[in-house]
PyMOL Python script that loads the backbone (N, CA, C, O; Angstrom):
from pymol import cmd

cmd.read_pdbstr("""\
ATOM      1  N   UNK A   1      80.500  86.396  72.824  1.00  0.00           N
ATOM      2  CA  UNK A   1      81.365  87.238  72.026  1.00  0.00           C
ATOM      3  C   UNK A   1      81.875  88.393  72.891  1.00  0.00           C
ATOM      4  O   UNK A   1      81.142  89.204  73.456  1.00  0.00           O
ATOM      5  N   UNK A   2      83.050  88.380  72.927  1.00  0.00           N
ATOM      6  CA  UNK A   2      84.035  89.867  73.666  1.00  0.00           C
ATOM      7  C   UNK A   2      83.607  91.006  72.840  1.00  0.00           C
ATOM      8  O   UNK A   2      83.495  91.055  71.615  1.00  0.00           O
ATOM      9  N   UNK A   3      83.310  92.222  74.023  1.00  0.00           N
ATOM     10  CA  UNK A   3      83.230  93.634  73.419  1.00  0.00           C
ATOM     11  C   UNK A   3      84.408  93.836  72.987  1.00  0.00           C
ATOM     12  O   UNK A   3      85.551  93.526  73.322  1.00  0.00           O
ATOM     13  N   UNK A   4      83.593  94.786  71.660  1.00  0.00           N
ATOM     14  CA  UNK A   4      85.383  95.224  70.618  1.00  0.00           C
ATOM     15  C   UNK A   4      85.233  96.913  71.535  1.00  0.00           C
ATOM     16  O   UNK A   4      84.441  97.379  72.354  1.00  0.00           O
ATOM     17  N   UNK A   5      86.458  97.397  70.842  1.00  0.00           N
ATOM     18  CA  UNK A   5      86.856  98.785  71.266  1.00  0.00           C
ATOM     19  C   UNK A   5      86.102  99.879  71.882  1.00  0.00           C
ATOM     20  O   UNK A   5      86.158 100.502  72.942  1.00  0.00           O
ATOM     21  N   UNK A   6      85.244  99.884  70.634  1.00  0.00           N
ATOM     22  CA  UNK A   6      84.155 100.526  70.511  1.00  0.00           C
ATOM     23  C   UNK A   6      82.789 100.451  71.732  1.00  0.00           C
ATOM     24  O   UNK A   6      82.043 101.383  72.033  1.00  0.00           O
ATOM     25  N   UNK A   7      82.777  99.398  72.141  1.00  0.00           N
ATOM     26  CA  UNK A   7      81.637  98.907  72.992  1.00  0.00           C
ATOM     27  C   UNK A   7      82.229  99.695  74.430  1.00  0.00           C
ATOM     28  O   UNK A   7      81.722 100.519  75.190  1.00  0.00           O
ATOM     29  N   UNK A   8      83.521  99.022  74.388  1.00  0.00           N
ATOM     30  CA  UNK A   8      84.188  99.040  75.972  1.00  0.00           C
ATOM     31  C   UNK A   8      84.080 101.131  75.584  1.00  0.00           C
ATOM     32  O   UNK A   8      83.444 101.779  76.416  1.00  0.00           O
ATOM     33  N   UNK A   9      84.486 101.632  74.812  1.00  0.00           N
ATOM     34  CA  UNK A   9      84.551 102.948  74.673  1.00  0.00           C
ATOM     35  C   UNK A   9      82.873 103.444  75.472  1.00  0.00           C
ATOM     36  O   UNK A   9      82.695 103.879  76.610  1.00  0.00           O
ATOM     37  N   UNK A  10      82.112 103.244  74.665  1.00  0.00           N
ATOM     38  CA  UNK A  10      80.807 103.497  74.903  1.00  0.00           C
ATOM     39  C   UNK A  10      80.807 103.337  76.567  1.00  0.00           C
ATOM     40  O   UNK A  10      80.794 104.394  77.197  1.00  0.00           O
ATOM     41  N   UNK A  11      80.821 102.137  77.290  1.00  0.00           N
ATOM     42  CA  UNK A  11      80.656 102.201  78.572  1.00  0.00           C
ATOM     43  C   UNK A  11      81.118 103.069  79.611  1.00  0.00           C
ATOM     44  O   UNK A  11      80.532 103.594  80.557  1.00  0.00           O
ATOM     45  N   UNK A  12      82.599 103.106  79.120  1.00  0.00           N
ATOM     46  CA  UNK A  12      83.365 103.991  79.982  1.00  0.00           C
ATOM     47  C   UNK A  12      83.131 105.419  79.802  1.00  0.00           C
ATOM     48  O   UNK A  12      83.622 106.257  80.558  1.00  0.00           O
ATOM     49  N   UNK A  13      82.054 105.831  78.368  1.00  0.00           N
ATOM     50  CA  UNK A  13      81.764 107.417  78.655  1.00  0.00           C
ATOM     51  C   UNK A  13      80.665 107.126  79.249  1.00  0.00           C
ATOM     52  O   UNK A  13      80.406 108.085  79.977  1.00  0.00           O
ATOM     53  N   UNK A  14      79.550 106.011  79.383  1.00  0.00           N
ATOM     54  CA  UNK A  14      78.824 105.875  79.977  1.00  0.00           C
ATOM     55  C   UNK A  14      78.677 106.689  81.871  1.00  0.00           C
ATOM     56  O   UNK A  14      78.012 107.424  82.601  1.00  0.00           O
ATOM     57  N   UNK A  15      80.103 105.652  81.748  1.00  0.00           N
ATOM     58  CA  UNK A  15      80.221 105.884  83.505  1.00  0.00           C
ATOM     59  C   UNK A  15      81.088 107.059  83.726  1.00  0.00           C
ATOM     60  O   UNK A  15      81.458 107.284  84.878  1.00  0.00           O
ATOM     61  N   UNK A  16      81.471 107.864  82.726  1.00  0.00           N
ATOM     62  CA  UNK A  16      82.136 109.454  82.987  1.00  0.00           C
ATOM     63  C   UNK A  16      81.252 110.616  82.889  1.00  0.00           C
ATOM     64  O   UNK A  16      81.469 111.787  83.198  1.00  0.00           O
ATOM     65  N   UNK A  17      80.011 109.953  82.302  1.00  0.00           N
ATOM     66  CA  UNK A  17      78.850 110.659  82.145  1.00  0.00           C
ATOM     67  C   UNK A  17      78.942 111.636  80.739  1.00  0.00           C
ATOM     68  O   UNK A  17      78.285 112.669  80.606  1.00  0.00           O
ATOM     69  N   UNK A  18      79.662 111.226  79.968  1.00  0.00           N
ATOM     70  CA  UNK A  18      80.011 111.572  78.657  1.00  0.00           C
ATOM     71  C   UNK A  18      78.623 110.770  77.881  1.00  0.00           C
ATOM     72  O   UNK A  18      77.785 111.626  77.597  1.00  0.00           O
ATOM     73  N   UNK A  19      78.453 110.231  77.727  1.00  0.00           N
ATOM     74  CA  UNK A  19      76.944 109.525  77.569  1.00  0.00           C
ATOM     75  C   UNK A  19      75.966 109.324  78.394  1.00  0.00           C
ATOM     76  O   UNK A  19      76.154 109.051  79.580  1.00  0.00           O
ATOM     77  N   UNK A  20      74.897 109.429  77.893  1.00  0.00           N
ATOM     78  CA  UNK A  20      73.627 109.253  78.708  1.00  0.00           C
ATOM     79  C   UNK A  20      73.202 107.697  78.274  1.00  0.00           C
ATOM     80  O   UNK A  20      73.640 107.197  77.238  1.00  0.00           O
ATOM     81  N   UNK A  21      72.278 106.965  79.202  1.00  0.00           N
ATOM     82  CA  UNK A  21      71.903 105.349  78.961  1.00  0.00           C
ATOM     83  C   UNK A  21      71.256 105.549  77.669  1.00  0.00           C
ATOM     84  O   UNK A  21      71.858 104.770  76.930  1.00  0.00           O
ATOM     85  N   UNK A  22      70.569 106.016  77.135  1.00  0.00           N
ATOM     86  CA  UNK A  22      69.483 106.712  75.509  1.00  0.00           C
ATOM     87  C   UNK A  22      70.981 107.066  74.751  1.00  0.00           C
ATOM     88  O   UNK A  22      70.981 106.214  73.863  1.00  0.00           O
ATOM     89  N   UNK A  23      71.664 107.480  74.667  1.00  0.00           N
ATOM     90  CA  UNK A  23      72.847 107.775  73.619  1.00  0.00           C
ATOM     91  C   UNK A  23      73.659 106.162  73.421  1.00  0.00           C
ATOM     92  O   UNK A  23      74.093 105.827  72.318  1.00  0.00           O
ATOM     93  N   UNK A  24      73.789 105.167  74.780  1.00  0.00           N
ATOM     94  CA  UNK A  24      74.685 104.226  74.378  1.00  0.00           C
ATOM     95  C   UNK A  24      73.732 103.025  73.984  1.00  0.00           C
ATOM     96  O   UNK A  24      74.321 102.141  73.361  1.00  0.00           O
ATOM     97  N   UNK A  25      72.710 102.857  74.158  1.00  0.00           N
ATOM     98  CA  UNK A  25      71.416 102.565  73.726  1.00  0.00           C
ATOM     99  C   UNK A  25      71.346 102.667  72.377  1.00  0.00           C
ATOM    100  O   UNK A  25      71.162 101.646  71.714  1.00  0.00           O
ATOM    101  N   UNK A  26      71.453 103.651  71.895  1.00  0.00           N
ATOM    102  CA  UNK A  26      71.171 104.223  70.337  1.00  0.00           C
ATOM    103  C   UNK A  26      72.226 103.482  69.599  1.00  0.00           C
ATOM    104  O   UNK A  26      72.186 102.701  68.648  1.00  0.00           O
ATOM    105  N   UNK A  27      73.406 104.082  70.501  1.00  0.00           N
ATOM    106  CA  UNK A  27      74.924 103.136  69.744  1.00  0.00           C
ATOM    107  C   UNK A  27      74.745 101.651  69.610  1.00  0.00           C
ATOM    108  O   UNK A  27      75.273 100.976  68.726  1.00  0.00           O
ATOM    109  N   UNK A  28      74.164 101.315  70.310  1.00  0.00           N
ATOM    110  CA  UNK A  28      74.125  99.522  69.906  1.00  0.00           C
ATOM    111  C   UNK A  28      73.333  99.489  68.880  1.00  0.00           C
ATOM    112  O   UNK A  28      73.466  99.137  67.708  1.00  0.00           O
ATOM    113  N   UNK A  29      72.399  99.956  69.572  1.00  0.00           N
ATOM    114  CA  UNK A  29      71.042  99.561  68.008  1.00  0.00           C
ATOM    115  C   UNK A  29      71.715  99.952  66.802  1.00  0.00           C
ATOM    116  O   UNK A  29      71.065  99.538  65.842  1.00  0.00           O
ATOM    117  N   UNK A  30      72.436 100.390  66.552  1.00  0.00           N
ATOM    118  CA  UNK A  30      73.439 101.212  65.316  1.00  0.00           C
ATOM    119  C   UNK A  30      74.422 100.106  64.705  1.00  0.00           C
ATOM    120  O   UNK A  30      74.711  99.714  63.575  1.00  0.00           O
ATOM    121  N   UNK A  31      74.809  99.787  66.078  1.00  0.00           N
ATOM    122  CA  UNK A  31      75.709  97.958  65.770  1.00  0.00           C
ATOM    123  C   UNK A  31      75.375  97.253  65.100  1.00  0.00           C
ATOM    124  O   UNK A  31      75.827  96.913  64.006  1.00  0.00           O
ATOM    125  N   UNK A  32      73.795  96.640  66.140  1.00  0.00           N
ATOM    126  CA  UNK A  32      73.239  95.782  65.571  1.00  0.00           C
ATOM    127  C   UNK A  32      72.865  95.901  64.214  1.00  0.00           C
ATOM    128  O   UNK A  32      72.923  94.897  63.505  1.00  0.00           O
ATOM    129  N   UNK A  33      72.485  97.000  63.742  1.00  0.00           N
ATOM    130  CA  UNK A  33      71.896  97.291  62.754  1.00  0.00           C
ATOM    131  C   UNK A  33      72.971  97.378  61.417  1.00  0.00           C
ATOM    132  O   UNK A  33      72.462  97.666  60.334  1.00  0.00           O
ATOM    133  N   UNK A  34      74.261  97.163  61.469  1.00  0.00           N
ATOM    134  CA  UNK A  34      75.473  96.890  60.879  1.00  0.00           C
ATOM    135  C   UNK A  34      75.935  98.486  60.413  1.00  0.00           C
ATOM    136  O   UNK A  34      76.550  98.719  59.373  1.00  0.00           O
ATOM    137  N   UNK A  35      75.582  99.344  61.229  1.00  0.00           N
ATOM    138  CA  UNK A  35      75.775 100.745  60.924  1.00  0.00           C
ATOM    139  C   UNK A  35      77.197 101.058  62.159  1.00  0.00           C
ATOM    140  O   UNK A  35      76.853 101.142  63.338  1.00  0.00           O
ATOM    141  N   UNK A  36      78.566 101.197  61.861  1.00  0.00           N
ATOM    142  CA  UNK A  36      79.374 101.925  63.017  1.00  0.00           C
ATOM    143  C   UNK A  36      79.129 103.047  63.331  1.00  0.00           C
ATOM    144  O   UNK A  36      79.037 103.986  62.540  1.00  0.00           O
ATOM    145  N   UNK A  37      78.962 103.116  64.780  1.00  0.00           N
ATOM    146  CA  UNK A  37      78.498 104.849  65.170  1.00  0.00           C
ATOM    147  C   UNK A  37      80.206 105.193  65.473  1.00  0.00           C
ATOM    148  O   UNK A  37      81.072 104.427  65.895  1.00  0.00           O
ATOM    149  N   UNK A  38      80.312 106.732  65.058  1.00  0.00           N
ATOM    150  CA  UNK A  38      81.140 107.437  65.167  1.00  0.00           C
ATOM    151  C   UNK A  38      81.715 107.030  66.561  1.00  0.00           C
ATOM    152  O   UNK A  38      81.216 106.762  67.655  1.00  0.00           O
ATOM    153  N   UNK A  39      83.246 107.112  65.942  1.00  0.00           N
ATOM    154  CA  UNK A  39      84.217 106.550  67.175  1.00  0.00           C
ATOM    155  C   UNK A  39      84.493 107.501  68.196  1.00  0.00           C
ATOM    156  O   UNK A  39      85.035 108.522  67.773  1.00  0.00           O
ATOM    157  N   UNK A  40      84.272 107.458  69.437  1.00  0.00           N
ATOM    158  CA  UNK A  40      84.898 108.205  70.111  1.00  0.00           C
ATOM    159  C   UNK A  40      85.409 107.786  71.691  1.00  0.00           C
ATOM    160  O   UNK A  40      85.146 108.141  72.840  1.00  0.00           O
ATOM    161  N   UNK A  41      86.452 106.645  70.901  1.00  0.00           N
ATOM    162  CA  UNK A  41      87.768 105.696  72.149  1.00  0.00           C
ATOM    163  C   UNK A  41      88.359 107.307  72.277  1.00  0.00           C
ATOM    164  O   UNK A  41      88.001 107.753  73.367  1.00  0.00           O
ATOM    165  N   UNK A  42      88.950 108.057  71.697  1.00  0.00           N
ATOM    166  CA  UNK A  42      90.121 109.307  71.655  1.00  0.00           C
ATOM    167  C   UNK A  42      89.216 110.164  72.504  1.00  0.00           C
ATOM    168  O   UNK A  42      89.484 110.293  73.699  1.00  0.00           O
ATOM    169  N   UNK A  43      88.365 110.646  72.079  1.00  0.00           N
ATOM    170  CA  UNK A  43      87.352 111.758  73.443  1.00  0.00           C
ATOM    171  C   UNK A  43      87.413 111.054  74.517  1.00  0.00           C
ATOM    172  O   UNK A  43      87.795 111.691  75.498  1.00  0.00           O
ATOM    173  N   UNK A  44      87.118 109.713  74.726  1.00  0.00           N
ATOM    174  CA  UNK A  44      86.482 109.663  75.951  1.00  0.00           C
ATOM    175  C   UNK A  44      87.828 109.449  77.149  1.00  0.00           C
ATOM    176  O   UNK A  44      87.852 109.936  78.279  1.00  0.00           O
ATOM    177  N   UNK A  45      88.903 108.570  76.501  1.00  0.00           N
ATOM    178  CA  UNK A  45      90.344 108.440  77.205  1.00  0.00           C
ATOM    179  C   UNK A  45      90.576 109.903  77.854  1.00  0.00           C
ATOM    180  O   UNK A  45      90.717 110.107  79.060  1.00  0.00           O
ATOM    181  N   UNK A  46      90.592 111.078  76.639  1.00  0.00           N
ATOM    182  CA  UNK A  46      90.713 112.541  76.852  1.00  0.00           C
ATOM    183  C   UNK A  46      90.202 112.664  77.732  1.00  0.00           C
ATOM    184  O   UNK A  46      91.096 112.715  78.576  1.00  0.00           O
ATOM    185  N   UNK A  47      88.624 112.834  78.567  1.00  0.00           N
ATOM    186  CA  UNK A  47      87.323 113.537  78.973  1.00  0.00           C
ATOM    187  C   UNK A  47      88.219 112.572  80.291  1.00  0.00           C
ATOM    188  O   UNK A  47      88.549 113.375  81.165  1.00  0.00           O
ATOM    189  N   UNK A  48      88.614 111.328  80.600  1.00  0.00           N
ATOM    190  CA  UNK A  48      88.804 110.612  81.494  1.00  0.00           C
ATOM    191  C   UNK A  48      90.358 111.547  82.219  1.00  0.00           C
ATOM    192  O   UNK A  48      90.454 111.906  83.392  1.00  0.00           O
ATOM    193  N   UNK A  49      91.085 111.692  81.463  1.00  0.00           N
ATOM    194  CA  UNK A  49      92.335 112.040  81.667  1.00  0.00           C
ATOM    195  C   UNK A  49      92.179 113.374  82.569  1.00  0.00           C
ATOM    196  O   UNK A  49      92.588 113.686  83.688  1.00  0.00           O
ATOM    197  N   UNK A  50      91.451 113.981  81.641  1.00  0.00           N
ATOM    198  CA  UNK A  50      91.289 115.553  82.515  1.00  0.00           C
ATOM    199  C   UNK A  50      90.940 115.854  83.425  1.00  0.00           C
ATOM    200  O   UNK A  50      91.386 116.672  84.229  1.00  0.00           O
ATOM    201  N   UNK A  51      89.648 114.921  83.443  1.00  0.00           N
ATOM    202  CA  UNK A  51      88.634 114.334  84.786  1.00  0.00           C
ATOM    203  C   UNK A  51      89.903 114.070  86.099  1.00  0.00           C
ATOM    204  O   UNK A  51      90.284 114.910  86.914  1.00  0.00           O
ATOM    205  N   UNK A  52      90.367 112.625  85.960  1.00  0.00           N
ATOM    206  CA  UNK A  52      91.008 111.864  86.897  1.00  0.00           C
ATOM    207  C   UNK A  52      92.516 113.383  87.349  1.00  0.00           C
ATOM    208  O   UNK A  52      92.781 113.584  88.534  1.00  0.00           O
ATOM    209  N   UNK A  53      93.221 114.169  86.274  1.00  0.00           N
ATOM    210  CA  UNK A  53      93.926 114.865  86.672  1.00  0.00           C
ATOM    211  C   UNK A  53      93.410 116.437  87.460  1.00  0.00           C
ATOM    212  O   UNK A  53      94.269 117.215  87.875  1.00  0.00           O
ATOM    213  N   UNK A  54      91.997 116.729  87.577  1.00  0.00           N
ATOM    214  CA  UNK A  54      91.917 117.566  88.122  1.00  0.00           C
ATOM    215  C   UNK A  54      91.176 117.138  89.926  1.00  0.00           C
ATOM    216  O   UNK A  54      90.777 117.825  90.867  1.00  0.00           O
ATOM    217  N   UNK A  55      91.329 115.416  89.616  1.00  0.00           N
ATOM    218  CA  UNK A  55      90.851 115.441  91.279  1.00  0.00           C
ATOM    219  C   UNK A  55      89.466 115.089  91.343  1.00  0.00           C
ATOM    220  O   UNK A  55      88.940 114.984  92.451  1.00  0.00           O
ATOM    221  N   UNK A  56      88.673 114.854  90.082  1.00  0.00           N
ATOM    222  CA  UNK A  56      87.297 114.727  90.485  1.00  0.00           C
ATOM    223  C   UNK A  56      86.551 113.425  90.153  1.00  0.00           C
ATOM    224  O   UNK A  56      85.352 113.167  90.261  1.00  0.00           O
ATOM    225  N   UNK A  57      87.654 112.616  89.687  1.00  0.00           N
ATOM    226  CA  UNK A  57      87.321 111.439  89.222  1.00  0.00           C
ATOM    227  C   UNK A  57      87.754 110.089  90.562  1.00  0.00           C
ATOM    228  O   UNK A  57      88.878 109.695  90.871  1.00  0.00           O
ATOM    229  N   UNK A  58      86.183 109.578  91.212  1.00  0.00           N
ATOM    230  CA  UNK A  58      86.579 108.682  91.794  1.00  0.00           C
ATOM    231  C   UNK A  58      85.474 107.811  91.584  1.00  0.00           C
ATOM    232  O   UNK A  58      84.274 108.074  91.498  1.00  0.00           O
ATOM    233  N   UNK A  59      86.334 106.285  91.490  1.00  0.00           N
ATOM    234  CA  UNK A  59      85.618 105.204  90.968  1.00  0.00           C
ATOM    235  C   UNK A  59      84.639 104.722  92.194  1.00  0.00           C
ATOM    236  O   UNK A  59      84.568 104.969  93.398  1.00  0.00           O
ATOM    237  N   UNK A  60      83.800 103.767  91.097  1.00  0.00           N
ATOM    238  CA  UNK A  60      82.727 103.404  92.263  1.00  0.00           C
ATOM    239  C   UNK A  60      83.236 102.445  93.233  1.00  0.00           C
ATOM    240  O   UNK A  60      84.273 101.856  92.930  1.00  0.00           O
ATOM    241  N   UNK A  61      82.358 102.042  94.995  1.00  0.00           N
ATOM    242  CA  UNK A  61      82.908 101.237  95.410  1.00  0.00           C
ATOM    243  C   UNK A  61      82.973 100.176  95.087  1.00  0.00           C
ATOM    244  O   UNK A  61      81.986  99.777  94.468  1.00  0.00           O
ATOM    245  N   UNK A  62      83.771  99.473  95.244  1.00  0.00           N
ATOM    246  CA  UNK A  62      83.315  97.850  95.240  1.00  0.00           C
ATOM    247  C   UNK A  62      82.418  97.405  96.307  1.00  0.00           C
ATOM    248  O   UNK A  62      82.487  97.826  97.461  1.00  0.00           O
ATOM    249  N   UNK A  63      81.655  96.624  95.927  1.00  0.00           N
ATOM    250  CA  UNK A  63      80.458  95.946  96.418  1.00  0.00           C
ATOM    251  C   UNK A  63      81.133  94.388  96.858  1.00  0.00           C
ATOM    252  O   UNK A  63      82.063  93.939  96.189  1.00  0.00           O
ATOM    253  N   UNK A  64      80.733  93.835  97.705  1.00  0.00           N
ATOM    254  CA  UNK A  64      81.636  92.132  97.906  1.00  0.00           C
ATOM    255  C   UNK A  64      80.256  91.611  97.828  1.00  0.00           C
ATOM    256  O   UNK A  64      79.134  92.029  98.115  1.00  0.00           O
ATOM    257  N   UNK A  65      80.972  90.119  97.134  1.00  0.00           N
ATOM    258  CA  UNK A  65      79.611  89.215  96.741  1.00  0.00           C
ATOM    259  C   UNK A  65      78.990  88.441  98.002  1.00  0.00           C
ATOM    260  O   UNK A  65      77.883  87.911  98.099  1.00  0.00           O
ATOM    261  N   UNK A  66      79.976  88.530  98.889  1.00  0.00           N
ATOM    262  CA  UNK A  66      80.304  87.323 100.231  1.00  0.00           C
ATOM    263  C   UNK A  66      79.234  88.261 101.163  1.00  0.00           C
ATOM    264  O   UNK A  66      79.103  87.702 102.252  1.00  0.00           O
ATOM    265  N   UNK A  67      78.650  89.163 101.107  1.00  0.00           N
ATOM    266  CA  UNK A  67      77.795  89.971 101.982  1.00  0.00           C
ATOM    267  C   UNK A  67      78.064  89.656 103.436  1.00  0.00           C
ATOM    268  O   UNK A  67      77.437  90.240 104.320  1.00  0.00           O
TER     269      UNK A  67
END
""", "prot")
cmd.dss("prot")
cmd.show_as("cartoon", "prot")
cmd.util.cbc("prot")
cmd.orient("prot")
């Protein structure tokens, strides 16, 4: 099954550090549990935007599989 909105949201504050691994953790169990945790696709795009426009946002390297 493809992550919906919400999931892919969660990760990417994950890796902006807008979430901690225990906060996106919590959010699933919340899923699973047929409970939606509060949306926040709109913060985290935001938190990314401001980030990437003041210069401090750089992605991780890529790693090659071919070693």
């Amino acid at each position: 099954m493809a992550p919906d909105r919400g999931e892919i949201a969660d990760l990417v504050a994950l890796e902006l550090g807008t979430l901690t691994v225990d906060e996106c953790l919590q959010r699933e169990r919340q899923r699973k549990a047929g409970s939606e945790p509060v949306e926040i696709t709109e913060f985290v795009l935001s938190t990314h935007r401001r980030i990437k426009a003041a210069g401090r946002y750089h992605p991780p390297p890529r790693h090659s599989r071919h070693g």
